[in-house]
C-alpha positions in Angstrom: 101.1 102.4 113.2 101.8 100.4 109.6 98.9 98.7 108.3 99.9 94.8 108.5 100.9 93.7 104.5 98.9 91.0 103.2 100.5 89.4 100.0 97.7 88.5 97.7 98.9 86.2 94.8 95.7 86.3 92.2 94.5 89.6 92.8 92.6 89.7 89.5 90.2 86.4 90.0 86.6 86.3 91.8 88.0 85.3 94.9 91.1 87.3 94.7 88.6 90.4 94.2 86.4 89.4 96.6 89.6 88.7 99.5 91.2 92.0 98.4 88.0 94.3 98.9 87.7 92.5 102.7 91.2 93.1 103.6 91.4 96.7 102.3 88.0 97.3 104.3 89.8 95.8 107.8 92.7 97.6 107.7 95.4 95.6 105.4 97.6 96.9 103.3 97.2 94.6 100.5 99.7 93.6 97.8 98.1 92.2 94.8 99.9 90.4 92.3 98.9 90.2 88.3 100.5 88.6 85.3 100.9 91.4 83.2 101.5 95.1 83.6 98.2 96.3 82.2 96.5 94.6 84.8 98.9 95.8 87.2 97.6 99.2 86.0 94.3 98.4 86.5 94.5 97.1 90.1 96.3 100.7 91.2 93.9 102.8 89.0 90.9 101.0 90.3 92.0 101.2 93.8 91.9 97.0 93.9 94.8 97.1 96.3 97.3 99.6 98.0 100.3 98.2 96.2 100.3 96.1 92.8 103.3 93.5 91.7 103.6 91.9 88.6 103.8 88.2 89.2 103.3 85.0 86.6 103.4 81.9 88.7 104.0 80.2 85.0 107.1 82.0 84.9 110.2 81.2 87.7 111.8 84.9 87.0 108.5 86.5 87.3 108.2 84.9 90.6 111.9 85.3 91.8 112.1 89.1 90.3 108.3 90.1 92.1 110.1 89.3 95.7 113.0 91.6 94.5 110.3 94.5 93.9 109.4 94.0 97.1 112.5 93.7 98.9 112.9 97.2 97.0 109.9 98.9 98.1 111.1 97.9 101.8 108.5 95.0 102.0 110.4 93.1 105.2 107.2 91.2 106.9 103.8 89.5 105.7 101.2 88.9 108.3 100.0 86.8 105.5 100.9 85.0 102.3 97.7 83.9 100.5 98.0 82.2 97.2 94.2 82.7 95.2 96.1 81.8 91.6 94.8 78.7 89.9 94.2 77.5 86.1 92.4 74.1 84.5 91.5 72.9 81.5 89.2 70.3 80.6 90.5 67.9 78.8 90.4 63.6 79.4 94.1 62.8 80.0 94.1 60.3 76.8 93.8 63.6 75.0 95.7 66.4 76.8 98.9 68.0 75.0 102.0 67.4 77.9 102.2 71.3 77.1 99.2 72.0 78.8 99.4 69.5 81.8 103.0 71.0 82.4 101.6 74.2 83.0 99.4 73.1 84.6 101.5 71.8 87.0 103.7 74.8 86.8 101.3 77.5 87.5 99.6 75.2 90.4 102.1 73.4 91.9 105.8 74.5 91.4 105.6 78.3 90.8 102.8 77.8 94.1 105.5 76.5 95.6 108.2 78.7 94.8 105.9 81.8 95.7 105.1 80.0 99.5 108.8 79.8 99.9 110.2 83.0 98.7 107.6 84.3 101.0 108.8 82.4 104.3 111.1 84.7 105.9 108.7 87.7 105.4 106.5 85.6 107.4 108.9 84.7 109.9 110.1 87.7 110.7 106.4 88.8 111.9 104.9 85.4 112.7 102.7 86.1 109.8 100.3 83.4 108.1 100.9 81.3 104.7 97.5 80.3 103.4 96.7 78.4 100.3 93.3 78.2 98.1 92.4 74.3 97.4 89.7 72.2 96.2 87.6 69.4 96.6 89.7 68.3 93.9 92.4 67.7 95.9 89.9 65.1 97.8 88.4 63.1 94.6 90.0 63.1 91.0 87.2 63.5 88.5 87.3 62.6 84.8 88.1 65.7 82.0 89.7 67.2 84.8 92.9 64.7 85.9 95.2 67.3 85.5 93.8 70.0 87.9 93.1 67.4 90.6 96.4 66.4 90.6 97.6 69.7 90.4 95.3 70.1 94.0 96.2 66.7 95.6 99.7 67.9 95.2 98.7 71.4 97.1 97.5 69.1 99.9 100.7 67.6 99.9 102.4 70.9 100.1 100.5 72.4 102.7 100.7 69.3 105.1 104.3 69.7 104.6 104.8 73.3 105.0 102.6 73.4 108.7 104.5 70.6 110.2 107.6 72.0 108.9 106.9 75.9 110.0 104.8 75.2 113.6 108.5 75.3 115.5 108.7 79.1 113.8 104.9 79.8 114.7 104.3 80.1 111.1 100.6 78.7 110.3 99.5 77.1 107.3 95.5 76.5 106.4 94.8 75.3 103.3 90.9 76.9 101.9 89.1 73.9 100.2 85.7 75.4 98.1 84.1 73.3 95.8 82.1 75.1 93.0 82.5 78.8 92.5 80.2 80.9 90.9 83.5 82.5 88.9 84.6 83.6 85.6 87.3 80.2 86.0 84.2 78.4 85.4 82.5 80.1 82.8 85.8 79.7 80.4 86.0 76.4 81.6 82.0 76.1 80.3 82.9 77.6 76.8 86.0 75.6 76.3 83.6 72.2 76.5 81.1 74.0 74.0 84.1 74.2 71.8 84.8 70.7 72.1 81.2 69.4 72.1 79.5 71.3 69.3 82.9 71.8 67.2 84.2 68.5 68.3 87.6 69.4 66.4 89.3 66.8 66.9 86.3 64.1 65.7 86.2 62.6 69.0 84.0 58.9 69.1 80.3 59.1 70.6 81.3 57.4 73.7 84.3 60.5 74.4 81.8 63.3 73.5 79.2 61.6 76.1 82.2 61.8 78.9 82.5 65.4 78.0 78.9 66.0 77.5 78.6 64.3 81.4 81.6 66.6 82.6 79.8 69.8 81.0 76.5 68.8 82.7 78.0 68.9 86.3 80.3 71.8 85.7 77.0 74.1 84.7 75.3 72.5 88.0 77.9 73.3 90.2 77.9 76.6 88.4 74.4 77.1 89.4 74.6 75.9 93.2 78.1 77.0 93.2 79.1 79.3 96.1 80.0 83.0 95.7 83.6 84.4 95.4 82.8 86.1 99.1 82.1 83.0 100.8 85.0 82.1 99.8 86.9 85.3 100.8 85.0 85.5 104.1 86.8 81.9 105.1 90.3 82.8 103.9 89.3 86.0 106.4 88.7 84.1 109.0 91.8 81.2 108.5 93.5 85.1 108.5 91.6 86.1 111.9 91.6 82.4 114.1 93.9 83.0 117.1 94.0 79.2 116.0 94.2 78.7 112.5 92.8 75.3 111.8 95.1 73.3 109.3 91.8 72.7 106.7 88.8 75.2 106.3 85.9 73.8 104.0 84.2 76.3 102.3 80.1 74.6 101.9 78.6 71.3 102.4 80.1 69.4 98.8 83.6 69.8 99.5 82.7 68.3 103.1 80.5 65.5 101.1 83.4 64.8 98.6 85.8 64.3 101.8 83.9 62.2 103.4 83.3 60.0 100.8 87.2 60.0 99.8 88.2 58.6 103.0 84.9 56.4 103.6 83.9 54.3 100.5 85.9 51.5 99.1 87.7 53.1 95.6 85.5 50.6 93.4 82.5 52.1 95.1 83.9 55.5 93.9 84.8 54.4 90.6 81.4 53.3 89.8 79.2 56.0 91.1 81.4 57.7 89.0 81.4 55.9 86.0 77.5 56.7 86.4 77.8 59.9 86.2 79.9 59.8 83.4 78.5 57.8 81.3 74.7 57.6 82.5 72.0 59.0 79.8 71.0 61.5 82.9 74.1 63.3 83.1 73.6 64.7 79.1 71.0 66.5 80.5 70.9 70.0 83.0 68.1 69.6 84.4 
């Protein structure tokens, strides 16, 4: 019998880890993808997945030529498409580089996107699953980090649209919605503020370096109370397993909270406990 094929865009990340070690363990056959080839070569020679596809989500080709590899290898059904691939970048919008908020955009949206689609008829052929990784960023968009949350209210967008579009083919569609991770993502996303804080390169005004002083605090909270890359990977398992996949899976009690609150309070409500946290004397410290 032929192990079902999982395709696992973001092999390399916590979660992507995390997923990849569960499916292996239950039987998948599991496709990672990678961005370059030497971490293609690490996947394999690590035994992090049975087959390993380059794939750069910033990159169309990359995207369009990874489905040719596997239209080569004889790849002709998915019981699962499951898109772990993200990247941020702290940064108030004011002072963000259109560069950056275009990839962005690009790697989290449009090449997200472009994957999901390129990956429909796999999962028609086989009634196979297409599941995508959100965040409570997709619920509430927070200061120094505009561009990811729009990046993940767009993914909501996307998935809504995709299930409503695919239920007639018997095609599911969950969207995974964590809020903090204890991941690597984060800890790069940690440094970069120290770079911005203590260098302050760009000679930002006291009342800028406070937001990102404010931003830095709660990032290195959620870090701490975060959830772990395999709670996480045990929800996407079980989105994977559900003989009725539920359209939304929340992953902890914050991104629950932050939904709640989304829907629930008036926006000038939201806007000022926010602008408390921001900009509060607290919310320089960590403790």
């Amino acid at each position: 019998m032929i192990p079902k094929r999982v395709l696992l865009i973001g092999s390399t990340g916590g979660v992507g880890g995390a997923l990849a070690t569960r499916l292996m363990a239950s039987g998948y056959h599991v496709i990672g993808t990678c961005r370059t080839r030497k971490q293609q070569k690490y996947l394999l020679d690590q035994s992090l997945c049975h087959t390993a596809v380059v794939l750069d989500l910033s990159r169309t080709r990359s995207i369009t030529q990874a489905f040719q590899d596997l239209k080569e290898k004889g790849v002709e059904t998915l019981a699962a498409s499951i898109n772990c691939a993200a990247i941020t970048q702290s940064a108030l919008l004011e002072h963000m580089q259109q560069a950056d908020f275009e990839r962005i955009m690009q790697v989290n949206v449009a090449g997200t996107f472009h994957a999901a689609r390129l990956s429909l008829p796999l999962l028609k052929n086989c009634k196979g699953r297409l599941i995508f990784i959100g965040s409570s960023g997709g619920d509430m968009a927070l200061p120094a980090l505009g561009a990811y949350s729009a990046s993940k209210f767009a993914l909501e967008a996307l998935a809504d649209t995709f299930r409503r579009e695919l239920a007639g083919y018997q095609v599911p569609v969950s969207l995974i919605k964590p809020g903090a991770i204890k991941s690597n993502m984060t800890l790069k996303h940690l440094e970069a503020l120290d770079a911005i804080i203590v260098g302050n390169p760009q000679r930002l005004n006291k009342q800028t370096l406070k937001h990102y002083r404010a931003h830095r605090a709660r990032m290195a909270y959620g870090y701490r109370t975060g959830v772990e890359p395999d709670e996480v990977a045990t929800t996407v398992f079980k989105a994977l397993q559900d003989k009725q996949p539920n359209a939304r899976y929340m992953v902890g009690a914050q991104p629950t909270l932050i939904n709640f609150s989304s829907r629930l309070l008036p926006d000038r409500l939201k806007d000022r406990l926010l602008e408390n946290i921001m900009t509060g004397e607290s919310s320089d410290r960590e403790d």
